[in-house]
Each structure stands twice: as C-alpha cells, then as structure tokens.
PDB file as gemmi writes it, atoms N, CA and C in Angstrom:
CRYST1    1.000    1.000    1.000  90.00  90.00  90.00 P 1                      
ATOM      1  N   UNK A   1     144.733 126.796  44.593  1.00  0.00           N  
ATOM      2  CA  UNK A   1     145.040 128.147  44.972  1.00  0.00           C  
ATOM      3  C   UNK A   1     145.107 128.228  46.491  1.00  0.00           C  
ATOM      4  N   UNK A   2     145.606 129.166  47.416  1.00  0.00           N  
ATOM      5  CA  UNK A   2     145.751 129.479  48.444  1.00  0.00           C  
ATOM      6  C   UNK A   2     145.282 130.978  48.892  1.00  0.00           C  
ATOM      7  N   UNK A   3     144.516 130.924  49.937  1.00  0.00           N  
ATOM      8  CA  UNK A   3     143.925 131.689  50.445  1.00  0.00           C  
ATOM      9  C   UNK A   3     144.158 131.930  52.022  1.00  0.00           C  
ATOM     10  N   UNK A   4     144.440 133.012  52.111  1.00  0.00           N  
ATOM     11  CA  UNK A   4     144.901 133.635  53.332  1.00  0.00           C  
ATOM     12  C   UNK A   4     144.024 134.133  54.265  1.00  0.00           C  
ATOM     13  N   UNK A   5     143.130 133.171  55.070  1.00  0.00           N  
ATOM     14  CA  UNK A   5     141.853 133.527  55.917  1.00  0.00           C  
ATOM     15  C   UNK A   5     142.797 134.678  57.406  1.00  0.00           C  
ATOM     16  N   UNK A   6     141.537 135.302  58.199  1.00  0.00           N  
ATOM     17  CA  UNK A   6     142.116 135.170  59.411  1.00  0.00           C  
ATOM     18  C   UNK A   6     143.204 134.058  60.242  1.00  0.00           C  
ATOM     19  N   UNK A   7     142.739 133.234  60.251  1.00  0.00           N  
ATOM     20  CA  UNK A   7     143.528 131.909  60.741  1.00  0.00           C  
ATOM     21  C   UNK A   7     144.146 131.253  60.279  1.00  0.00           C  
ATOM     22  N   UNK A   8     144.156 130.733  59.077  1.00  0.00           N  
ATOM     23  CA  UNK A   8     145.033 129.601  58.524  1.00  0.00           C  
ATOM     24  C   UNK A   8     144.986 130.159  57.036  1.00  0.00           C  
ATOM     25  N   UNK A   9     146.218 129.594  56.345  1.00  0.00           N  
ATOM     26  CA  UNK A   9     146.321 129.362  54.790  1.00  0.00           C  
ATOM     27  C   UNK A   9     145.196 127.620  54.329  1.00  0.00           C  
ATOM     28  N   UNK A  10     144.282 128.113  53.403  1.00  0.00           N  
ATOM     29  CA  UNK A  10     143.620 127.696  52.495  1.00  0.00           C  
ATOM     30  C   UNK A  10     143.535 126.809  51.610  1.00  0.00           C  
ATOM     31  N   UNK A  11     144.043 125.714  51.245  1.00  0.00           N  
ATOM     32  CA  UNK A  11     143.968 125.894  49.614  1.00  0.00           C  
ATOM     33  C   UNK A  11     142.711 125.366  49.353  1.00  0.00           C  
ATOM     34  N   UNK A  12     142.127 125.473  48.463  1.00  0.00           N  
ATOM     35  CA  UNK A  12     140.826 125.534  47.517  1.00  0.00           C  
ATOM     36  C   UNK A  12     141.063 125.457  46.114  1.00  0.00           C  
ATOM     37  N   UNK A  13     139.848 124.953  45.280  1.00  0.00           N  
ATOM     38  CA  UNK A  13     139.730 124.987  43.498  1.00  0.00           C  
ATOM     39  C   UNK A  13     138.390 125.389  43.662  1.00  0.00           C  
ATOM     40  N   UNK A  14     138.329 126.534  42.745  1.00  0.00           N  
ATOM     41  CA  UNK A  14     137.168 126.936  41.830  1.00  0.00           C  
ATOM     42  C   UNK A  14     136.929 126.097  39.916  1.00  0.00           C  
ATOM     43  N   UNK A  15     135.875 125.688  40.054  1.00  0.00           N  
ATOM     44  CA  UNK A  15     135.893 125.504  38.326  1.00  0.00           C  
ATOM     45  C   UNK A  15     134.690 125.797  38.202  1.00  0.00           C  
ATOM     46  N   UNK A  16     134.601 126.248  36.707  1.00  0.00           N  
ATOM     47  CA  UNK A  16     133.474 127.004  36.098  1.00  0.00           C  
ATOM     48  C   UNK A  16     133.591 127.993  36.052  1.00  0.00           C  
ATOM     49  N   UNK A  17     132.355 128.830  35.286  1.00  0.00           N  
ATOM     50  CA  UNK A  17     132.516 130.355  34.405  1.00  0.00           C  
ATOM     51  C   UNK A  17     131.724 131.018  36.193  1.00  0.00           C  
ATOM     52  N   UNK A  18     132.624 132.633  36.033  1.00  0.00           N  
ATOM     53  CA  UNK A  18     132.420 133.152  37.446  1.00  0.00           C  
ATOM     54  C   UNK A  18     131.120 132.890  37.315  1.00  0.00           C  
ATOM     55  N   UNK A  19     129.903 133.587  36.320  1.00  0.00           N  
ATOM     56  CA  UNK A  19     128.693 134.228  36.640  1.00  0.00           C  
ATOM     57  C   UNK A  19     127.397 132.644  36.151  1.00  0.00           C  
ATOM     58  N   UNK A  20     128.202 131.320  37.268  1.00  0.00           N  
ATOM     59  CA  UNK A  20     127.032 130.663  37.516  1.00  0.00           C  
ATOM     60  C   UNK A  20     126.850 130.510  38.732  1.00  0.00           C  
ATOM     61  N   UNK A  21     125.509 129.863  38.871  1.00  0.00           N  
ATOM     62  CA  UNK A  21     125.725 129.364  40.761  1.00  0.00           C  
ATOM     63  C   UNK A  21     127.089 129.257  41.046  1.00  0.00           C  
ATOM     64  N   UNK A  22     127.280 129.181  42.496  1.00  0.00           N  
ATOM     65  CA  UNK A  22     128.224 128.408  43.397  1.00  0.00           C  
ATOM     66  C   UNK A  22     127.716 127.253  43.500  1.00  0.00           C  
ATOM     67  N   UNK A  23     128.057 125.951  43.637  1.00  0.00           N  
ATOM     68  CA  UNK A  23     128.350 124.880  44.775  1.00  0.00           C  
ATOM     69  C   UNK A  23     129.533 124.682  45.213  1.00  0.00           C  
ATOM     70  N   UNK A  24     129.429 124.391  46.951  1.00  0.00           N  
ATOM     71  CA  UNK A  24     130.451 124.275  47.391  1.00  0.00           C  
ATOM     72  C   UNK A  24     130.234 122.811  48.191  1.00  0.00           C  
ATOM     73  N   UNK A  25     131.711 121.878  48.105  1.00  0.00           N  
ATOM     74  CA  UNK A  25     131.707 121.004  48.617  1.00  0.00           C  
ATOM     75  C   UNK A  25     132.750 120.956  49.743  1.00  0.00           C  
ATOM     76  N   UNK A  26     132.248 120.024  50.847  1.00  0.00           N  
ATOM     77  CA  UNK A  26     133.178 120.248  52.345  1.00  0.00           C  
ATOM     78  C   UNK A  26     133.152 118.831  52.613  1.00  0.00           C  
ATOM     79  N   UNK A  27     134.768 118.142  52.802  1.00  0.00           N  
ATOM     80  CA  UNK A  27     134.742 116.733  52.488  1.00  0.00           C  
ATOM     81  C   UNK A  27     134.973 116.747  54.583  1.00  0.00           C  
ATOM     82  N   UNK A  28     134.807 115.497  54.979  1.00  0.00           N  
ATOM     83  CA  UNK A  28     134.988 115.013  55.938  1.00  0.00           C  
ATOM     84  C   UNK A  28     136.520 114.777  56.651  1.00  0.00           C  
ATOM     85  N   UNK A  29     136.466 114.548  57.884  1.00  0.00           N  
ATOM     86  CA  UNK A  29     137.903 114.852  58.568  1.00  0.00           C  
ATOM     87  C   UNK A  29     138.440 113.755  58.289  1.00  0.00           C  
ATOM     88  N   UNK A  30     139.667 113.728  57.671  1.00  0.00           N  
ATOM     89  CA  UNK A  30     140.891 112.896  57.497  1.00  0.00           C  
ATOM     90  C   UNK A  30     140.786 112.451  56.149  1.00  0.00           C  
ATOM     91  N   UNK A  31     140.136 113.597  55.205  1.00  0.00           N  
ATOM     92  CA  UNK A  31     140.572 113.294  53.503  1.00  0.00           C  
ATOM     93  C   UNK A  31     140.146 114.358  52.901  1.00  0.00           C  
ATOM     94  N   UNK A  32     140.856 114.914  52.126  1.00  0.00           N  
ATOM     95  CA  UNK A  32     140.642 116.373  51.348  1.00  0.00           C  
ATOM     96  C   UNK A  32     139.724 116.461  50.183  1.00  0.00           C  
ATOM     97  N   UNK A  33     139.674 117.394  49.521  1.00  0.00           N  
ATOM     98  CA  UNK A  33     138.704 118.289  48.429  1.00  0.00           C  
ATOM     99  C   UNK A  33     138.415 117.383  46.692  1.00  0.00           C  
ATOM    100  N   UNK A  34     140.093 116.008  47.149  1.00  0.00           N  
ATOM    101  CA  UNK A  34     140.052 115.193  46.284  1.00  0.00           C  
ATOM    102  C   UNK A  34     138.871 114.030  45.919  1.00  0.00           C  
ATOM    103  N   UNK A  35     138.041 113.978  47.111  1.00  0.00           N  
ATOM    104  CA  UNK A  35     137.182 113.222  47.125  1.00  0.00           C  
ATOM    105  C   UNK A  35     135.946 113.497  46.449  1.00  0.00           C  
ATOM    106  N   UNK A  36     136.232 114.599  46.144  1.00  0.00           N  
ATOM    107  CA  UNK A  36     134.865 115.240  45.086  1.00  0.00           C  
ATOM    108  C   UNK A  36     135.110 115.176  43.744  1.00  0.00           C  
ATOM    109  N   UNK A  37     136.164 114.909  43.391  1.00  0.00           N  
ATOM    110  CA  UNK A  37     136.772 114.810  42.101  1.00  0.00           C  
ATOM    111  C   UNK A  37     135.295 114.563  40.729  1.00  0.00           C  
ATOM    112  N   UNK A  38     134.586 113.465  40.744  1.00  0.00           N  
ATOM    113  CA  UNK A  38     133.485 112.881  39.858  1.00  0.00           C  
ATOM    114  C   UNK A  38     132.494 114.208  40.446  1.00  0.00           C  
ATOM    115  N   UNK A  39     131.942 114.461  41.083  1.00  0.00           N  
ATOM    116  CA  UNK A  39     131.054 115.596  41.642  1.00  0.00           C  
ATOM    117  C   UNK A  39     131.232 116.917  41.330  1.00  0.00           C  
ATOM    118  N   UNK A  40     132.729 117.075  40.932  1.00  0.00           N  
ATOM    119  CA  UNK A  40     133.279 118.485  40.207  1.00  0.00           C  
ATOM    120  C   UNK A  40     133.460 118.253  38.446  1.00  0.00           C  
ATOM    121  N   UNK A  41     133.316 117.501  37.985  1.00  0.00           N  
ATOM    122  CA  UNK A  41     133.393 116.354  36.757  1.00  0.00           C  
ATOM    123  C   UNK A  41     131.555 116.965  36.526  1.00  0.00           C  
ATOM    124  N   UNK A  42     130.950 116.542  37.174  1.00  0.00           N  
ATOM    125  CA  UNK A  42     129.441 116.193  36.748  1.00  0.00           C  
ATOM    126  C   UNK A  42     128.870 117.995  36.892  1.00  0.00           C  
ATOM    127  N   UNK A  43     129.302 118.514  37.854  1.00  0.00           N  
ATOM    128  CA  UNK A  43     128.711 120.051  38.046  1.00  0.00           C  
ATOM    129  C   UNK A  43     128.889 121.223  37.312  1.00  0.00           C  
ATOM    130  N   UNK A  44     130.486 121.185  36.863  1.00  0.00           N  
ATOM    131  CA  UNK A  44     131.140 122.263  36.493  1.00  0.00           C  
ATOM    132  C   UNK A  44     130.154 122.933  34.997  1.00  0.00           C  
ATOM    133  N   UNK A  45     129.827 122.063  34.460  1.00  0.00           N  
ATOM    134  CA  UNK A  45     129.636 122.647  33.066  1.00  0.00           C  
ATOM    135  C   UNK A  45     128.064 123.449  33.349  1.00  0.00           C  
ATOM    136  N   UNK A  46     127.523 123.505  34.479  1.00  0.00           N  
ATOM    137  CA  UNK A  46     126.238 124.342  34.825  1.00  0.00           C  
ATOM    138  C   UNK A  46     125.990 125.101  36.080  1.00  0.00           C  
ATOM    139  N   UNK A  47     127.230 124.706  36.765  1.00  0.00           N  
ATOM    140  CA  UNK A  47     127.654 125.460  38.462  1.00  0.00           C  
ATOM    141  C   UNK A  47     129.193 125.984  38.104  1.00  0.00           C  
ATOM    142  N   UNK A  48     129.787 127.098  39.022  1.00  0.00           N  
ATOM    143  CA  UNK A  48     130.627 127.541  39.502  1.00  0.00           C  
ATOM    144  C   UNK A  48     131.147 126.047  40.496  1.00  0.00           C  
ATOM    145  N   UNK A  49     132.073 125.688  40.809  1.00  0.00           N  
ATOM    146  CA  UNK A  49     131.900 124.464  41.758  1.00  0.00           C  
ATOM    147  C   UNK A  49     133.807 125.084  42.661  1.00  0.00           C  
ATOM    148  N   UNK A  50     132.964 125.004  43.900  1.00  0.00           N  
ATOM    149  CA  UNK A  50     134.150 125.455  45.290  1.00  0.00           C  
ATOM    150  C   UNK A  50     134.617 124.105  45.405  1.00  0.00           C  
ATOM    151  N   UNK A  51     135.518 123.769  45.550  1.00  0.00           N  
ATOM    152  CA  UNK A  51     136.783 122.641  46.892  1.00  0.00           C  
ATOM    153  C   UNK A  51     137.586 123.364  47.191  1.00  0.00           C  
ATOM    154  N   UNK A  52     137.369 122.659  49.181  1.00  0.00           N  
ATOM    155  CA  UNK A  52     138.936 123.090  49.381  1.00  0.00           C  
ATOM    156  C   UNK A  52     138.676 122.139  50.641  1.00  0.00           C  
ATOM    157  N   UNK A  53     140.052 122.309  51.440  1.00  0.00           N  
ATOM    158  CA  UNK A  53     140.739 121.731  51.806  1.00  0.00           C  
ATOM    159  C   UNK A  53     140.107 122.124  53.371  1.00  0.00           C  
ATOM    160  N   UNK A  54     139.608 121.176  54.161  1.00  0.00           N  
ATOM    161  CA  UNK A  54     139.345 121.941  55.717  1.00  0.00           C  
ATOM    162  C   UNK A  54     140.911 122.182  56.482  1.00  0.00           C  
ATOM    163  N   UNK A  55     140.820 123.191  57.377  1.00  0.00           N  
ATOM    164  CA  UNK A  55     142.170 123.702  58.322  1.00  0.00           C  
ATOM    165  C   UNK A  55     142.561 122.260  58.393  1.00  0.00           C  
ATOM    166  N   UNK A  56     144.141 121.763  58.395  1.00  0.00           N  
ATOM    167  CA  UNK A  56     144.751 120.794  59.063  1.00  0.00           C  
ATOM    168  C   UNK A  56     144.764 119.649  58.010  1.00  0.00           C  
ATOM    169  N   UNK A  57     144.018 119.909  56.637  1.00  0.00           N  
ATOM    170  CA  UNK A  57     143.941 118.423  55.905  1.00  0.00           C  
ATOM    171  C   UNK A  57     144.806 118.939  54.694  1.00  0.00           C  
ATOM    172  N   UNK A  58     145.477 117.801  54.175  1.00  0.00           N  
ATOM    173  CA  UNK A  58     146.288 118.439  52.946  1.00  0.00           C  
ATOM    174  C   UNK A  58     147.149 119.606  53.048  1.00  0.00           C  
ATOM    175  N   UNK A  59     146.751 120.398  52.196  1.00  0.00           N  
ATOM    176  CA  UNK A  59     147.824 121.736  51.843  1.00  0.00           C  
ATOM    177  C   UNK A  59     147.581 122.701  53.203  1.00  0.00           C  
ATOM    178  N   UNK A  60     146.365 122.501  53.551  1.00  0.00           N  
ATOM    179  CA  UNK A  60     145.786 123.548  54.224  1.00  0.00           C  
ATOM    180  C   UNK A  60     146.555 123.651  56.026  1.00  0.00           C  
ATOM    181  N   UNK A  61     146.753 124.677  56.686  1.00  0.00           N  
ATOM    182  CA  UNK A  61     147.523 124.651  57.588  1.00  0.00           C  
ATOM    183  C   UNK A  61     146.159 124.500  58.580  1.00  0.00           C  
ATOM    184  N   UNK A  62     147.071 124.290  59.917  1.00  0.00           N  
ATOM    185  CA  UNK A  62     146.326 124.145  61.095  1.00  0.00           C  
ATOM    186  C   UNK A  62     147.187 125.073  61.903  1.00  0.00           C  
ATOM    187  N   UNK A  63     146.970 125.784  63.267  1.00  0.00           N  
ATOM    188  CA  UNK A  63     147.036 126.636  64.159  1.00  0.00           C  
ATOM    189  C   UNK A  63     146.383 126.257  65.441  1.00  0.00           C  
ATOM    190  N   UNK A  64     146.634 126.405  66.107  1.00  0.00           N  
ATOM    191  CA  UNK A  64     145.700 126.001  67.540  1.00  0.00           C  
ATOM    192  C   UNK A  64     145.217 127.920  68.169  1.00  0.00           C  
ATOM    193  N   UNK A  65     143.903 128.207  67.757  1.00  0.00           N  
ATOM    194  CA  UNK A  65     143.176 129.495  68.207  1.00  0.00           C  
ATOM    195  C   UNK A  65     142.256 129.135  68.840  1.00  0.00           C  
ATOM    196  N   UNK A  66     142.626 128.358  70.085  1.00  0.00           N  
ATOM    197  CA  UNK A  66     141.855 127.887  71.262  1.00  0.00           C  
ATOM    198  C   UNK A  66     140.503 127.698  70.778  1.00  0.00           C  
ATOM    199  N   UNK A  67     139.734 127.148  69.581  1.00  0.00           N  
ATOM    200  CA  UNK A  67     138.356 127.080  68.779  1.00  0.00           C  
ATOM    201  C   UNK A  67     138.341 125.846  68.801  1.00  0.00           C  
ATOM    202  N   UNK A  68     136.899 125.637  68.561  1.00  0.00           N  
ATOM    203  CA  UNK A  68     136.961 123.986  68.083  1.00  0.00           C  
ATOM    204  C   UNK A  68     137.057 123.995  66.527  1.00  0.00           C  
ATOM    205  N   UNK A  69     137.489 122.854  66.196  1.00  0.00           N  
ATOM    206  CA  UNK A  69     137.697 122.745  64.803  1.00  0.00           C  
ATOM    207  C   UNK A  69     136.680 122.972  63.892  1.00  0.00           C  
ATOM    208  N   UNK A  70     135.205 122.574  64.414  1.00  0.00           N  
ATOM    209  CA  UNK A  70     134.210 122.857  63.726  1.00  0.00           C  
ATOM    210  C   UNK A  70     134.182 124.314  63.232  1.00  0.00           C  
ATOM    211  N   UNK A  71     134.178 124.761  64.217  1.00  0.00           N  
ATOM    212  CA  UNK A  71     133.219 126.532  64.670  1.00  0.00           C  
ATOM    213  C   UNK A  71     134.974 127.305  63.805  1.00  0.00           C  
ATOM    214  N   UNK A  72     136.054 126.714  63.842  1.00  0.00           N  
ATOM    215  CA  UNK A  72     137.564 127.170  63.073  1.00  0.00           C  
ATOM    216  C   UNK A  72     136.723 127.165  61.299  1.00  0.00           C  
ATOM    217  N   UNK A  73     136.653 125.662  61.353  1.00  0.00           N  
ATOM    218  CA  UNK A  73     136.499 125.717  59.769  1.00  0.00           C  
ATOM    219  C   UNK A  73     135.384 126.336  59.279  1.00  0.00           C  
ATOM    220  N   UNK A  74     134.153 126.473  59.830  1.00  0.00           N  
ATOM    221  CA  UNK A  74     133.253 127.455  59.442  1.00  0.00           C  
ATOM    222  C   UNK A  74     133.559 128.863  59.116  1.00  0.00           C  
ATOM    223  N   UNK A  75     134.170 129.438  60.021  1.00  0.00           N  
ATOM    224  CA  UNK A  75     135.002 130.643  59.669  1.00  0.00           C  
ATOM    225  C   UNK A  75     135.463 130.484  58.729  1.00  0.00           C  
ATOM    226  N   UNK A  76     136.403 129.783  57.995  1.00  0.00           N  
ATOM    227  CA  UNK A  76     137.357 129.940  57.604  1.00  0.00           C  
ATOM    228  C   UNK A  76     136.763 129.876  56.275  1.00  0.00           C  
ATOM    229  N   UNK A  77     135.938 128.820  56.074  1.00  0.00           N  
ATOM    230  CA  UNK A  77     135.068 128.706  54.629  1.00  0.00           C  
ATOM    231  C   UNK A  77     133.759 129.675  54.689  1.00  0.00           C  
ATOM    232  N   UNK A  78     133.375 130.387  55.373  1.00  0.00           N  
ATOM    233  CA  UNK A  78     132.682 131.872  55.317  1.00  0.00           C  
ATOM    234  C   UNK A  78     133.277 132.949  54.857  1.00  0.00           C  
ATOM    235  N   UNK A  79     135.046 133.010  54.869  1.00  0.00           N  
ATOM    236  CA  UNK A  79     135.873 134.045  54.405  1.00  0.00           C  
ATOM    237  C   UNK A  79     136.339 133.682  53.293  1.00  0.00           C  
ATOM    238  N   UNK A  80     136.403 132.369  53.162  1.00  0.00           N  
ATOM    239  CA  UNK A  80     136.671 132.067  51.590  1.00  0.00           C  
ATOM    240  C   UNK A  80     135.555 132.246  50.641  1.00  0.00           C  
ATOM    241  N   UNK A  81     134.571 131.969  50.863  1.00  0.00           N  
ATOM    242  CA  UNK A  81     133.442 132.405  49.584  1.00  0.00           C  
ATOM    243  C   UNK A  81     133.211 133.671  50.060  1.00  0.00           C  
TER     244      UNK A  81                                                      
END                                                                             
C-alpha cells in the first residue's frame, strides 16, 4: 500500500486482524521491508505486523527537505502508524 506522509510517498504492508498488537519492523539502509519476510511469517497469526519501506528504498520516494535521513524517516514512520 502507499501512504502519503508530509514528505514522501510510503509504501508499507500491514498483516493481521486490526485489534492485535502492532509490531513494526524498520529494515536497514540499502534493502527494503522484504527482509522481514520469515519475521512477518512467524508474527502475524498473534500481532498486527507493520513493513515498510524507509524514504529512498524500493517503492518508497526520496525528496531532499534539507533533514537528515534519520530524523526524515522517523517522521515519516510516526505518521504512518
């Protein structure tokens, strides 16, 4: 799915029934939300389970808003959940 933060387009997967926990997973720079794949496999059937994509990796766009990338993607995954 795609999500339209302040700054950048999103994409992200939710799996699981809305009304369990969240977990959310945030993969490292230079490989996307795919890397959780077995971790979304093992959670889903007792968590809500978040991936997505940090600004600039995969689907997800990048922008230059004079930020550092850190303090960007924090935002950006604070407006998504």
């Amino acid at each position: 799915m795609l999500f339209k933060s302040t700054y950048v387009d999103i994409y992200y997967n939710v799996t699981g029934k809305n009304n369990l926990p969240c977990i959310t997973f945030i993969h490292g720079v230079g490989i996307d939300y795919r890397t959780f794949e077995n971790q979304v496999d093992a959670f889903k059937g007792k968590f809500q389970v978040l991936v997505w994509n940090m600004t600039g990796h995969a689907n997800s766009s990048l922008k230059n808003y004079n930020k550092r990338f850190t303090g960007l993607s924090a935002e950006c995954i604070n407006e998504l959940m």
